[in-house]
BAKELO-587618 format. One line per 4 residues: number of its first residue (from 1); their letters; for each residue x, z, y of N, C-alpha, C. Coordinates in steps of 0.05 Angstrom, whole numbers, plus 5000, padded with zeros to 4 digits. Atoms other than C-alpha are relative to their C-alpha. Example, Ala and Ser with C-alpha at 12.3 -4.5 7.8 and 13.67 -1.06 7.14 Angstrom:
BEGIN
1> as> 5018/5000/4976/5246/5156/4910/5018/5000/5024  4984/4999/4976/5273/5143/4979/4985/5014/5022
! end
This chain:
BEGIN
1> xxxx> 5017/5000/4976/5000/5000/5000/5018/5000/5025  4984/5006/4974/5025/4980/5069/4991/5028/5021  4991/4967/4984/5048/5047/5115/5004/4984/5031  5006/5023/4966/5023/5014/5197/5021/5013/5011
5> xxxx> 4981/4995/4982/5081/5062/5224/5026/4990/4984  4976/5012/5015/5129/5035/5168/5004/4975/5023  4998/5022/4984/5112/4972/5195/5011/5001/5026  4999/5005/4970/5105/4980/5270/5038/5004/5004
9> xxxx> 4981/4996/5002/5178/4999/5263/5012/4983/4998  4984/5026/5005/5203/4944/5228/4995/4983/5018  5003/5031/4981/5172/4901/5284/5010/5001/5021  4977/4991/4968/5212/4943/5339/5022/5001/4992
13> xxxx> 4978/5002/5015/5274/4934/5304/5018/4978/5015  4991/5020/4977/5292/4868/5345/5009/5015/5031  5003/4997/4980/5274/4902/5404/5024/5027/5010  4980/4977/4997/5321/4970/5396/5026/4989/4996
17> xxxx> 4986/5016/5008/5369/4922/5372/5013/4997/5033  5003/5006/4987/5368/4891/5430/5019/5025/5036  4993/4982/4985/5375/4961/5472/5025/5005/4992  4971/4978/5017/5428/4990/5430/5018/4987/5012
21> xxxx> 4975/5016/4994/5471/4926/5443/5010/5008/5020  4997/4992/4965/5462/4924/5516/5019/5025/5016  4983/4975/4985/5482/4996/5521/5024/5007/4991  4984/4991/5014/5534/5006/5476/5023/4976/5007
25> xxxx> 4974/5025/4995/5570/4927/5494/5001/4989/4977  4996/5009/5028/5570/4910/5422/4980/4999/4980  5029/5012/5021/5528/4878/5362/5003/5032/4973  4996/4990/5017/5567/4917/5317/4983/5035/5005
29> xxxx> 5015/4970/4990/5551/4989/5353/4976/5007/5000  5038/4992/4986/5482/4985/5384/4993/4988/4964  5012/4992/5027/5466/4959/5305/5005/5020/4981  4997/4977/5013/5497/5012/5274/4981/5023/5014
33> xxxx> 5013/4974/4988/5465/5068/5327/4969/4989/4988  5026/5003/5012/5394/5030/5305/4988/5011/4975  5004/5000/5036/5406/5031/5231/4997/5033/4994  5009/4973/5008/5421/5110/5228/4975/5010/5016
37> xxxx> 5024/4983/4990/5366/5128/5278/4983/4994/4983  5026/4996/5016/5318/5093/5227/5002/5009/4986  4998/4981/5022/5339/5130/5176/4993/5022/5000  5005/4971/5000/5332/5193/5211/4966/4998/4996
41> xxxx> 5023/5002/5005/5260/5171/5221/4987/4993/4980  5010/5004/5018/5242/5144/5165/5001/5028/4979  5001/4984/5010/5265/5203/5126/4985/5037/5003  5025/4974/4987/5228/5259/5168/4970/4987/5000
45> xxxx> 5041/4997/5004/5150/5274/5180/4996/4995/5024  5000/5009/4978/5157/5251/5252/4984/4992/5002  5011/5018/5005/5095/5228/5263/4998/4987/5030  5000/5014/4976/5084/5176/5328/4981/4983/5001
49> xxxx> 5022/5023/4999/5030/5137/5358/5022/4979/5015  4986/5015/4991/5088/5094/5393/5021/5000/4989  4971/5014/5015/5145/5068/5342/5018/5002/5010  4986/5015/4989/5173/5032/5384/5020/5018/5025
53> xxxx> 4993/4977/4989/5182/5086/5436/5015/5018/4992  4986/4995/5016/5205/5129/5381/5024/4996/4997  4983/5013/5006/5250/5086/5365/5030/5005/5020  4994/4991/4981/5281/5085/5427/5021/5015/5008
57> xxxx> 4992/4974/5001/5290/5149/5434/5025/5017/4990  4970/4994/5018/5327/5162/5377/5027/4990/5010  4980/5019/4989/5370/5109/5399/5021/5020/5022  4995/4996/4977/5390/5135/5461/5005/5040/4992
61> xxxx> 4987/4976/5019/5394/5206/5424/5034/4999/4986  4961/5007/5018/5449/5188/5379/5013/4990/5019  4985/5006/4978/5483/5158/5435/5012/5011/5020  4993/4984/4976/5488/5204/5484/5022/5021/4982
65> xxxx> 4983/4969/5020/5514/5256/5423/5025/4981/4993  4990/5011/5012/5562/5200/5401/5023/4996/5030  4996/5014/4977/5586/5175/5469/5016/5034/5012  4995/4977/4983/5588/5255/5495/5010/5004/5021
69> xxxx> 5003/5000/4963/5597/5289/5567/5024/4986/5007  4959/5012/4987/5684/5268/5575/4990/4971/4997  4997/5027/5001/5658/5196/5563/5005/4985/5024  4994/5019/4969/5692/5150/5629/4971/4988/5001
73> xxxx> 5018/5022/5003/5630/5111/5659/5014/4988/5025  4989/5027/4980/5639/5047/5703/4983/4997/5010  5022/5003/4973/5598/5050/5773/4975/5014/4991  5035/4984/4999/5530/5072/5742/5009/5024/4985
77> xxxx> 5003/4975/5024/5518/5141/5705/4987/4985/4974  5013/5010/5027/5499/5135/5633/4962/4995/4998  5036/4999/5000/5418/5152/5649/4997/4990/5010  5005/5015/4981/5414/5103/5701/5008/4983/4989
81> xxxx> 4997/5033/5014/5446/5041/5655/4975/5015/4975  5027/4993/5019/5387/5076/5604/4977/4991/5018  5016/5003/4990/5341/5074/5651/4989/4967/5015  5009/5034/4990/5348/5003/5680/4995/4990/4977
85> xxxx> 5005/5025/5016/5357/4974/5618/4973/4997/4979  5024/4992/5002/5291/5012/5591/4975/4980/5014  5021/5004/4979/5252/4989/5649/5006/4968/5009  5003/5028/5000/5283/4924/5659/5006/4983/4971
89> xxxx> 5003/5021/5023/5305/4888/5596/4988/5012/4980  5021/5004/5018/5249/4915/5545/4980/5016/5015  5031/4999/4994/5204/4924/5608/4977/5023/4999  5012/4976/5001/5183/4992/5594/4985/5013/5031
93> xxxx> 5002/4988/4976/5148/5031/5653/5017/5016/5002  4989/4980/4996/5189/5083/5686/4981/5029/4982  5009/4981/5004/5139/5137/5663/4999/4997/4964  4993/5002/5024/5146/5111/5592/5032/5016/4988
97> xxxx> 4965/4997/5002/5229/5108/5604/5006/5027/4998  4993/4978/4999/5233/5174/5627/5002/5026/4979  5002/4983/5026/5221/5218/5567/5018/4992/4974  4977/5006/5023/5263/5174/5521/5027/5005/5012
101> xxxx> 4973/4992/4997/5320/5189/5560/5011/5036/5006  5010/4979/4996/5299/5255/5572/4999/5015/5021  5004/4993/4970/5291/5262/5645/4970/5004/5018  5019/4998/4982/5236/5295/5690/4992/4970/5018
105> xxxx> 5008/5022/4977/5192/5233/5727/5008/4997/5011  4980/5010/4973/5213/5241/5789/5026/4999/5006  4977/5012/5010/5282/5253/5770/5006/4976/5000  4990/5021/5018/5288/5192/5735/4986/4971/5019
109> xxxx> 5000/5011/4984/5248/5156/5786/5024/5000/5031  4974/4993/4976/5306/5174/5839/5016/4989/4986  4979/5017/5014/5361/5156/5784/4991/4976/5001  4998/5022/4998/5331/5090/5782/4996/4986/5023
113> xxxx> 4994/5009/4979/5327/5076/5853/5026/4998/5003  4965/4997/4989/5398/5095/5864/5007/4978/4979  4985/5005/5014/5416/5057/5803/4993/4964/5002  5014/5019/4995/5377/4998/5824/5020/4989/5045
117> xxxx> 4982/5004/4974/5421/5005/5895/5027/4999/4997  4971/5003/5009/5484/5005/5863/5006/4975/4989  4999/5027/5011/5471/4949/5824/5010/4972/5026  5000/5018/4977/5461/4907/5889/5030/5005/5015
121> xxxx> 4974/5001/4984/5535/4930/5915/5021/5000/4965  4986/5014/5018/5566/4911/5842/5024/4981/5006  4985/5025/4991/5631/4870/5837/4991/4974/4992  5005/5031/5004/5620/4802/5831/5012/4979/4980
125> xxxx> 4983/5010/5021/5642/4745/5776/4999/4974/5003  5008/5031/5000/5648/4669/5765/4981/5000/4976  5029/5000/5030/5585/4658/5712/5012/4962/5001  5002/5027/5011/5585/4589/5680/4963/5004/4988
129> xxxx> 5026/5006/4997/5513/4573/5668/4987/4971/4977  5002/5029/5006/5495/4530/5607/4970/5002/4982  5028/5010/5001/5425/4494/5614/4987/4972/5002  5008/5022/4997/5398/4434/5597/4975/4989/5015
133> xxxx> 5017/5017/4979/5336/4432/5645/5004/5005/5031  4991/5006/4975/5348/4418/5707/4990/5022/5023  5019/4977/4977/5293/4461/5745/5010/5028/4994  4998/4961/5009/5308/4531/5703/5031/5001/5009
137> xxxx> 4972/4995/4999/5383/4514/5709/5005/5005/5027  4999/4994/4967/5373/4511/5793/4989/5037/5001  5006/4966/4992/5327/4580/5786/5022/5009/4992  4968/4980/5018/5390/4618/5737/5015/4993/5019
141> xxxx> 4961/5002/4974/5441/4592/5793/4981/5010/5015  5022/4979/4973/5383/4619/5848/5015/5027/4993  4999/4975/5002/5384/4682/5815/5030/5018/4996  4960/4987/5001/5465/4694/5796/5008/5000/5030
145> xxxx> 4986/4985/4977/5476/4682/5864/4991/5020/5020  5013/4980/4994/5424/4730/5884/5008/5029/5001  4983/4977/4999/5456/4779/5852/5028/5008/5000  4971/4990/4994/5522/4772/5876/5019/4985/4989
149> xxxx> 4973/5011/5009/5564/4728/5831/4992/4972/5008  4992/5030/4997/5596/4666/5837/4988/4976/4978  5016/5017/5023/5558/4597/5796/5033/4981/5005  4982/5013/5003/5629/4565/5772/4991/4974/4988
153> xxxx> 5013/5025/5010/5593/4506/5738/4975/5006/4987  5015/4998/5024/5530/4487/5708/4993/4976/4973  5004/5018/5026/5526/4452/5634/4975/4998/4982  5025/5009/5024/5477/4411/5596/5001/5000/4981
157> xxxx> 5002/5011/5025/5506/4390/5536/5028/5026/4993  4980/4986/5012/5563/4429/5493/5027/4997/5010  4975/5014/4987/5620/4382/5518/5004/5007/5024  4991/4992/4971/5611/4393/5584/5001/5034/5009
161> xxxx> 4997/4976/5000/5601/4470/5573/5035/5011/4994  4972/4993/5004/5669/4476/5539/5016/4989/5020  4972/5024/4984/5709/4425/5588/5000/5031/5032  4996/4986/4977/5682/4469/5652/5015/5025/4991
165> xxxx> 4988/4977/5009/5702/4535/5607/5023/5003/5003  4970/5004/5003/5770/4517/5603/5010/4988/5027  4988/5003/4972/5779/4488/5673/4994/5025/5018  5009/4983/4981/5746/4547/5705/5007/5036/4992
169> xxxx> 5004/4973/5008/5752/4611/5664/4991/5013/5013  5024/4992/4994/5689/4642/5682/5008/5026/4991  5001/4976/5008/5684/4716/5680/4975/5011/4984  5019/4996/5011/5616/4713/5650/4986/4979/4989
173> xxxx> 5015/5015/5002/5575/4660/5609/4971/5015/5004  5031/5005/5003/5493/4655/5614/4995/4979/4997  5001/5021/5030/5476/4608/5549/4968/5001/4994  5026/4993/5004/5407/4583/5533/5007/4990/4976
177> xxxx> 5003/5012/5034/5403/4567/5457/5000/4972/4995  5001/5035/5011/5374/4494/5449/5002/4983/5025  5000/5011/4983/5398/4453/5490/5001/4967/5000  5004/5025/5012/5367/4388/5461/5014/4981/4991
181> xxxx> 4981/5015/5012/5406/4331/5457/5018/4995/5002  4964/4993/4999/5465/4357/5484/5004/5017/4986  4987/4976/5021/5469/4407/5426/4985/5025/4999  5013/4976/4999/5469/4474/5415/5009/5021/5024
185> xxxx> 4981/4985/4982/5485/4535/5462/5020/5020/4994  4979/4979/5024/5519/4579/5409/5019/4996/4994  4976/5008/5009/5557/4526/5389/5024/4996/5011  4982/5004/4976/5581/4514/5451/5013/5025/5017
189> xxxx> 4987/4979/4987/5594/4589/5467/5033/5008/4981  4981/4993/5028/5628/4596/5393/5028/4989/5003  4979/5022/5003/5677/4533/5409/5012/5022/5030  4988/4992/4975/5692/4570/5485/5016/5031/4994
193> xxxx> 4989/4982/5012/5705/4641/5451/5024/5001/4982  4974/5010/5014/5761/4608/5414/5024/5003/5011  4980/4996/4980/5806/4611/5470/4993/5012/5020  5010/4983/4979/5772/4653/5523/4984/5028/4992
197> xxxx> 5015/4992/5004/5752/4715/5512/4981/5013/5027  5022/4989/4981/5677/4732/5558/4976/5015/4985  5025/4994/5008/5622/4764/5561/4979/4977/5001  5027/5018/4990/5555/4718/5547/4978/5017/4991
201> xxxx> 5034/4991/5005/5483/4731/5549/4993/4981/4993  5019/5016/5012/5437/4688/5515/4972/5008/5014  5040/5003/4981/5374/4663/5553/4982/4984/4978  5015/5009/5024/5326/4654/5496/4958/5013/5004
205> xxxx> 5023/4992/5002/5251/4651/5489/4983/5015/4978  5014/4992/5030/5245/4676/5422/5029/5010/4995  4982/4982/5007/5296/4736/5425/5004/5016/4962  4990/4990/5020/5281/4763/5362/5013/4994/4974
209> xxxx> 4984/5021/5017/5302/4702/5324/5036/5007/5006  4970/4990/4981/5376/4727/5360/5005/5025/4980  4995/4976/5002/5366/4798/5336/4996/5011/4971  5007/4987/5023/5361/4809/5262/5019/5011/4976
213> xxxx> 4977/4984/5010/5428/4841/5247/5012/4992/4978  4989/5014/5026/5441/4795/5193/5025/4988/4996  4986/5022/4990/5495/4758/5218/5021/5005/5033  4991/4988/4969/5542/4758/5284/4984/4986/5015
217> xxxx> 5031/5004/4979/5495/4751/5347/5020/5014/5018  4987/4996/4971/5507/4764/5422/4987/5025/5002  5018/4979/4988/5496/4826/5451/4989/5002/5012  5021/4994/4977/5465/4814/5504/4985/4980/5002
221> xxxx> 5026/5021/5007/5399/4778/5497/4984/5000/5028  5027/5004/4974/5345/4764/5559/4984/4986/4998  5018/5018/5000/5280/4730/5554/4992/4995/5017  5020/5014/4984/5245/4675/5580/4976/5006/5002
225> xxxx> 4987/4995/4988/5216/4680/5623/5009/5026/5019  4993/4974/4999/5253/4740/5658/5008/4999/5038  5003/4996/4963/5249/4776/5737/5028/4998/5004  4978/5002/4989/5310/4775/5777/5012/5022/4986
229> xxxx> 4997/4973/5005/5320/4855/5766/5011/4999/4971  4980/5006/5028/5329/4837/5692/5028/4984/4995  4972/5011/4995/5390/4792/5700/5011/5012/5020  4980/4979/4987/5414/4838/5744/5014/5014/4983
233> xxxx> 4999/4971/5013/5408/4896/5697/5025/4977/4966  4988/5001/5030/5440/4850/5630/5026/4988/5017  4975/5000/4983/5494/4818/5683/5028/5011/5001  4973/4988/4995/5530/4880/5702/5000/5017/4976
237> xxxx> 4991/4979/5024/5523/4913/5628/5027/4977/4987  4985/5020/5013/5557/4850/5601/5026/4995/5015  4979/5000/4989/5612/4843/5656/5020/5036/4989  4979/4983/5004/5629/4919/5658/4996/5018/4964
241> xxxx> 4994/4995/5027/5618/4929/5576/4986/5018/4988  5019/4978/5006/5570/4976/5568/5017/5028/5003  4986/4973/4997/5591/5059/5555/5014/5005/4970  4994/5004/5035/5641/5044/5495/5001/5023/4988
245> xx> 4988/4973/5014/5640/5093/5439/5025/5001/4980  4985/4998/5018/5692/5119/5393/4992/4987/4973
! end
């Protein structure tokens, strides 16, 4: 017989995935911090009308214990890269956010103003930008230079992704997946990671196809389509690396 919080779980699994990366900088990490939090849950009486929240939670539990207080951070505090990336990349409300990280409302509404004003005085990077339609690829350069970095080229096809890579060394890619009949965007990140090493994000409309731990995958995911505030928030995790752990 089918267990609906078994389930609901397995279907936020993408989605914590997703967080873990983000925060942690790595596929390998943020899936490992996922894998034991479900365990813890699954093996307790925990019971939850929100999984996913749950989920979360845990996450961001083990993390903080793993990570602990001597951990260096880079420009933001640790609850404030939780809290943006809560609220902007899986979209959460603040009054949701706040309890998974375990901060008083208004607290945590103040941490994310400040952390939402810090963002905006961030250092800056060259992004490379590779999109094969023309309109979304003008918004993604709108919005990179919105928030502050430099658009060193933008690419349609694979060839021309790698050629600018290597003339420009970009401090950051933002990669959309299919990029029709100029290829793929993976393949074209795969071939540039050969000799450069960056951070990329993947701009995908169907993230969870990205996220199923099976395999190597990017850490840092963003969907279509997505507010400014979110490419802000996956931007400066991916430039300054998330809060690495031991």
């Amino acid at each position: 017989m089918s267990n609906p919080q078994h389930d609901n779980l397995i279907r936020a699994l993408p989605y914590a995935r997703r967080y873990a990366r983000a925060l942690s900088g790595s596929q390998v990490r943020g899936d490992g911090l996922v894998a034991d939090s479900l365990k813890d849950m699954l093996s307790g009486d925990e019971p939850t009308s929100d999984p996913r929240a749950a989920l979360y939670t845990h996450v961001t539990r083990r993390f903080d214990r793993l990570a602990g207080p001597g951990t260096p951070e880079i420009g933001l505090r640790r609850k404030q890269r939780q809290l943006l990336l809560l609220t902007s990349l899986e979209e959460m409300p603040i009054e949701g956010a706040a309890p998974v990280v375990g901060l008083d409302l208004e607290f945590a509404k103040a941490e994310l103003a400040d952390a939402r004003d810090r963002l905006r005085a961030s250092a800056a990077t060259d992004v490379l930008i590779i999109e094969d339609e023309p309109i979304i690829a003008m918004d993604i350069e709108e919005l990179v230079q919105g928030c502050g970095h430099r658009v060193v080229g933008v690419a349609s096809t694979e060839r021309d992704a790698v050629d600018i890579a290597r003339r420009t060394r970009p401090g950051l890619i933002l990669a959309d997946i299919n990029l029709g009949a100029g290829g793929d965007g993976a393949n074209a990140v795969s071939r540039i990671l050969q000799s450069h090493h960056v951070p990329v994000i993947f701009v995908t409309a169907y993230p969870e196809r990205l996220l199923t731990g099976e395999e190597v995958e990017p850490a840092f995911v963003i969907t279509k389509p997505f507010e400014p505030i979110m490419l802000a928030v996956a931007t400066y995790q991916a430039v300054t690396g998330g809060v690495h752990l031991d």
